[in-house]
N, C-alpha and C positions, 0 to 999 in steps of 0.2 A: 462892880455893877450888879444889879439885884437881878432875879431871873424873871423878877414882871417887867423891868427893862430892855429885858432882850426881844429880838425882833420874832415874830411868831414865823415856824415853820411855814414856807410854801407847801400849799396842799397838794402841789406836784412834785416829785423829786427829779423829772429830767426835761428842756426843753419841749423835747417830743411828745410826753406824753400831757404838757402842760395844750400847746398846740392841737391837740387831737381833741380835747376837753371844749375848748374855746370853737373850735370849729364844729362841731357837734352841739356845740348852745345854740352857734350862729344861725347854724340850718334849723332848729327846732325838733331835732331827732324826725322820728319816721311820720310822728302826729303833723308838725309844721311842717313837710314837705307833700305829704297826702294834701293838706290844706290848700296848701299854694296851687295846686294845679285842678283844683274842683271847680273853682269859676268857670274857667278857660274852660274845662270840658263843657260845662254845661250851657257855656254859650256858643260854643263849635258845635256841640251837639243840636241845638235849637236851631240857629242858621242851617245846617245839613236838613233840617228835617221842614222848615219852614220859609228860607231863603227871608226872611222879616228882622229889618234890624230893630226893631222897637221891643219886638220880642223877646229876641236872643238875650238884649243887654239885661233889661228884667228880669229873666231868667237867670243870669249868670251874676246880678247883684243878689239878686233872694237868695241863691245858694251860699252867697260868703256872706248874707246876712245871718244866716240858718247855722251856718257854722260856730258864727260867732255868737248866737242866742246858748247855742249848744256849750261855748266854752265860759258862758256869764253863769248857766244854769251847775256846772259841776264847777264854778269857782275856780279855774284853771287859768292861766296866762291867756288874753288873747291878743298878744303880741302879732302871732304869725299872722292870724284870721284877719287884724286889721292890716295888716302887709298886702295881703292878700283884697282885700276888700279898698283899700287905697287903687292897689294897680289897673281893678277892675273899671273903678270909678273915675281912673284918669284919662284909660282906653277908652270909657262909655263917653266922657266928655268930648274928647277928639272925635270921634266918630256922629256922636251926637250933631255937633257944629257944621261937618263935612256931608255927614248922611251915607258918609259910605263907611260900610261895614271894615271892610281890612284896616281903617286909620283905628282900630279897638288895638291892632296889635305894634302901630307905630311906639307908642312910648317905649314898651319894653324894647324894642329894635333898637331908639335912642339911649335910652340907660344900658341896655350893654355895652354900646357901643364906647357910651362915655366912661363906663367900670373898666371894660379894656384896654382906654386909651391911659387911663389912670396908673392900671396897674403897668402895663409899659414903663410909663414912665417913672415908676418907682425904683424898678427895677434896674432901667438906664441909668440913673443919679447915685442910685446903689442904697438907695432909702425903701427896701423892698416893704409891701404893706403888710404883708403876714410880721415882721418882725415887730411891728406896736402891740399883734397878739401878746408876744411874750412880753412886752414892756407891760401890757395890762395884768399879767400876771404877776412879777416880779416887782411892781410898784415904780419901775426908774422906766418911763418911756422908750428911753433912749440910749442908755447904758448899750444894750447889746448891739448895737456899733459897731462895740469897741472892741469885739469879736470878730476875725475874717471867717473863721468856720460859721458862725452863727450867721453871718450875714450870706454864704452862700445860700448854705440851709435856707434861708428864708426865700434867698431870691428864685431857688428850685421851686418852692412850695405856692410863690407867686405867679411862676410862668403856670403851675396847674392849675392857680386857684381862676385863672387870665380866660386859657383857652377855651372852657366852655362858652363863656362873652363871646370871643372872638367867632365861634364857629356858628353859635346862635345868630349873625348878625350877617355870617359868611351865606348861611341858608336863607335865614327869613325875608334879607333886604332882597333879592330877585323874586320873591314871591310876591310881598308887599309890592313893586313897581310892577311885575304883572298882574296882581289884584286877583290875585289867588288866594280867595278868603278864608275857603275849608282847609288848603295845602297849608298855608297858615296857622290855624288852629291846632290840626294836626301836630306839626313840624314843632309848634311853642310846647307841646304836652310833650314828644318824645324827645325834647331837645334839652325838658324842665327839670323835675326830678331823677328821669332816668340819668343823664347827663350828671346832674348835679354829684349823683351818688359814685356814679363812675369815676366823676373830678376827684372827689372825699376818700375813692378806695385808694385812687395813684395814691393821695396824698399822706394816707394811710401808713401804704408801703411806702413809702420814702421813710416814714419817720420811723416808720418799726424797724430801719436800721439802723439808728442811732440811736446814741446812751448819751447826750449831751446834760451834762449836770445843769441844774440852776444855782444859779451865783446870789443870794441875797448883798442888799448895798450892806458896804461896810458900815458898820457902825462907828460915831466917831467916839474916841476914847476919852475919859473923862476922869 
């Protein structure tokens, strides 16, 4: 076999550090997580200061417009900004329909809700979701299966990736049902990035104690 037939080196040499890579895309490093949580400020900020949902929401789309003018004018990805700019405009719709301000923060309540219930169940079945990470690196989905170490590893890395969902859903649903708008806003911004970074450091440490190799697929012989 020639050596332009061989399979190109993974650009990661161990599990761990392939997973740190992927997760660090996911979140958008420090730019994509500043992003994500500018709306929410600027429309928690507007409601505190004016009690006006007509206002707030306008305020808090111009911002993740502004952002995203900002990532069209330097040619940058603006993946996160429309994430970001989606979320705001899902909350602005609910809320819109309703007229009540707190329904801006229902959707996120239900999408964590349904990411945690998700990752649960991944992890019950033993199909943990952090392990398609590694399948989308190593090109075999599914291969790492067929690993028990790789699949604890993952399902560790799952219950962390879980818990900020869970906890975010644990705070904001008694505040949503008592219609505690600002406590809300609040609680989504210290519950958002900070949290998230908190999740990524455990996640961090876990993997910085493993040296787990990656396995390219066999090649078949010819």
């Amino acid at each position: 076999m020639s050596t332009a037939d061989m399979t190109a080196p993974a650009a990661h040499a161990t599990v761990e550090a392939a997973v740190r890579a992927q997760m660090s895309k996911a979140l958008g490093g420090k730019r994509g997580i500043v992003e994500a949580a500018v709306p929410t400020i600027a429309f928690t900020g507007m409601w505190m200061a004016t009690q006006d949902l007509k206002t707030s929401l306008i305020v808090g789309i111009a911002s993740a417009v502004a952002l995203l003018l900002v990532r069209i004018a330097q040619r940058t990805t603006p993946q996160f900004v429309l994430n970001s700019l989606v979320g705001i405009g899902i909350g602005a719709f609910f809320a819109a329909r309703t007229g009540d301000a707190k329904d801006v923060f229902l959707p996120g309540i239900l999408y964590n809700g349904a990411y945690a219930a998700g990752m649960l169940l991944s992890i019950v079945v033993r199909w943990p979701i952090v392990g398609f990470l590694i399948g989308s690196v190593t090109g075999d989905p599914t291969a790492w299966h067929n690993e028990p170490a790789l699949v604890r590893l993952c399902a560790r890395l799952t219950w962390l990736l879980m818990l900020p969902c869970l906890l975010r859903v644990v705070v904001q649903l008694p505040l949503y049902l008592a219609d505690h708008v600002t406590a809300l806003g609040v609680s989504k911004i210290a519950l958002g990035w900070p949290l998230q970074v908190a999740g990524l450091a455990a996640m961090v440490w876990v993997l910085a104690r493993g040296r787990t190799p990656i396995e390219p697929p066999a090649q078949p012989s010819v």
